[in-house]
C-alpha positions as CSV (number, residue, x, y, z in Angstrom):
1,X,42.8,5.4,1.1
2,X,40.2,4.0,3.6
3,X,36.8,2.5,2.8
4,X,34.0,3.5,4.4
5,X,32.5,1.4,7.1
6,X,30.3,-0.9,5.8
7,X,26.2,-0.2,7.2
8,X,24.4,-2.6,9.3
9,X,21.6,-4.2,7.5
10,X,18.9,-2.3,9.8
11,X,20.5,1.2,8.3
12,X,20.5,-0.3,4.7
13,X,16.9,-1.1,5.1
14,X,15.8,2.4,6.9
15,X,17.7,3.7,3.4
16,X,15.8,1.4,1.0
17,X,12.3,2.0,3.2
18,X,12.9,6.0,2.5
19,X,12.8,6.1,-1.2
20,X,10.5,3.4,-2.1
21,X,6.8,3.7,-1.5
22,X,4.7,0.6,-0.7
23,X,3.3,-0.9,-2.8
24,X,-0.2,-0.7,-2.8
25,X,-1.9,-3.8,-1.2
26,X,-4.1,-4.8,-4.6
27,X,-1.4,-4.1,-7.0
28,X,0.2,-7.3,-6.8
29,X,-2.8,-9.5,-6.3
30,X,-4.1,-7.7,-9.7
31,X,-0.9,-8.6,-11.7
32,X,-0.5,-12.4,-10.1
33,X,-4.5,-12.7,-10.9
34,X,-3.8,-11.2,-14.5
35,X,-1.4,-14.2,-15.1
36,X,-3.2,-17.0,-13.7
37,X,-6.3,-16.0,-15.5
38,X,-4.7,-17.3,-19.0
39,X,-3.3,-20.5,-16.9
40,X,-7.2,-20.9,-16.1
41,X,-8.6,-20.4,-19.4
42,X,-9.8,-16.6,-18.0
43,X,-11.7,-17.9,-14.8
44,X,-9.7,-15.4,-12.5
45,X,-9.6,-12.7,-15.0
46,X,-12.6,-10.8,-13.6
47,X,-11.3,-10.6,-10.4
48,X,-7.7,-9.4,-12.0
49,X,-9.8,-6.4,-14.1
50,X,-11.5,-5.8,-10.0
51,X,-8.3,-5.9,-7.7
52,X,-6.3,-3.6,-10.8
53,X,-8.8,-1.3,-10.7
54,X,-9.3,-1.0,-6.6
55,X,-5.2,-0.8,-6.7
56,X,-5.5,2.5,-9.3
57,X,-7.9,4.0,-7.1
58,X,-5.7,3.7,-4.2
59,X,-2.5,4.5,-5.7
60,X,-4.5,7.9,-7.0
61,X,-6.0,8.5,-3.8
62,X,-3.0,8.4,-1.6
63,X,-1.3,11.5,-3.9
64,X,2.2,9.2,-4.6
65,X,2.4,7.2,-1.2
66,X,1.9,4.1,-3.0
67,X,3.5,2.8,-6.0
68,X,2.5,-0.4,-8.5
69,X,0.4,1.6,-10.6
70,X,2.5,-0.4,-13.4
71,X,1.9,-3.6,-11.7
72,X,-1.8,-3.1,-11.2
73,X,-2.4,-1.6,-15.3
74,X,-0.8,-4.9,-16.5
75,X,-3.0,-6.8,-14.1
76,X,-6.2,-4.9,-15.0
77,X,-4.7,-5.4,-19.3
78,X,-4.5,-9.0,-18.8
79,X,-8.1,-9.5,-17.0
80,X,-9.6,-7.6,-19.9
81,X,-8.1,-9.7,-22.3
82,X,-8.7,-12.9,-20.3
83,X,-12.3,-11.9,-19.7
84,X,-13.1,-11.0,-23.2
85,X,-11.3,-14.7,-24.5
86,X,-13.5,-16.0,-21.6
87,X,-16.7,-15.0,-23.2
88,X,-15.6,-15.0,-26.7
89,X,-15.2,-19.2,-25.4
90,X,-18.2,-19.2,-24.0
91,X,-20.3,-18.0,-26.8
92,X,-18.3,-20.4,-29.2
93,X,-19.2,-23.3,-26.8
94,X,-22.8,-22.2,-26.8
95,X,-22.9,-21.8,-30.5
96,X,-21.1,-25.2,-31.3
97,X,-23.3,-27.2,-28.6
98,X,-26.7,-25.9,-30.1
99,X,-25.3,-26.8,-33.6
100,X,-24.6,-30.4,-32.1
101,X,-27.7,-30.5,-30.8
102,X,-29.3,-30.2,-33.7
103,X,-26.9,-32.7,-35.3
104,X,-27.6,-35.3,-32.7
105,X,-31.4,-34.9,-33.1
106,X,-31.4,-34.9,-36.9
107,X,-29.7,-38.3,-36.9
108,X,-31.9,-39.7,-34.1
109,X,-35.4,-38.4,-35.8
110,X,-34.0,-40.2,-39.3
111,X,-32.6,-43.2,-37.1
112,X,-36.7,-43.2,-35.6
113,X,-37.8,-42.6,-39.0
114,X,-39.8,-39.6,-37.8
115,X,-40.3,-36.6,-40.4
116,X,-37.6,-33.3,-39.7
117,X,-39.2,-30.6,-37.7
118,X,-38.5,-28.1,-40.6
């Protein structure tokens, strides 16, 4: 029994290249921003929620051309989530800073010996 020649690379490639789409170009920007956006406490996340959903709207458009729709969901998940901590933070910090602030001046006003505002 023979083997069959082995292919060049090039052939192997042209194979590879005629059964798998591209990717669409904001699918992978939309997962990577997904993921850094919890190493960054949610800072990217918005722009993960923006480049997943441009990435949908291509990979709909171009009627199966394009793959990464799984890539670009999880991408467009995670900058949800990481917005939504992002504000849920934010509010938290604004909450616990005006509750400091009111701390803080309570003890200065009786350090003064000036009479509480309420």
């Amino acid at each position: 029994m023979s083997e069959p020649a082995p292919e060049s690379e090039e052939r192997a490639e042209e194979r590879i290249d005629t059964w798998l789409p591209p990717v669409a170009r904001h699918a992978n920007s939309a997962l990577m921003l997904g993921i850094l956006g919890f190493a960054t406490c949610g800072l990217l996340s918005p722009l993960a929620i923006y480049f997943g959903h441009r990435a949908l709207r291509e990979i709909e458009a171009s009627g199966g051309a394009y793959s990464g729709e799984a890539g670009a969901r999880a991408g467009e998940l995670m900058g949800i989530v990481g917005t939504t901590m992002l504000l849920l933070a934010m509010v938290l910090a604004l909450l616990f800073g005006l509750r400091a602030w009111d701390f803080v001046s309570d003890l200065s006003n009786r350090a003064l010996g000036a009479a509480p505002l309420n």
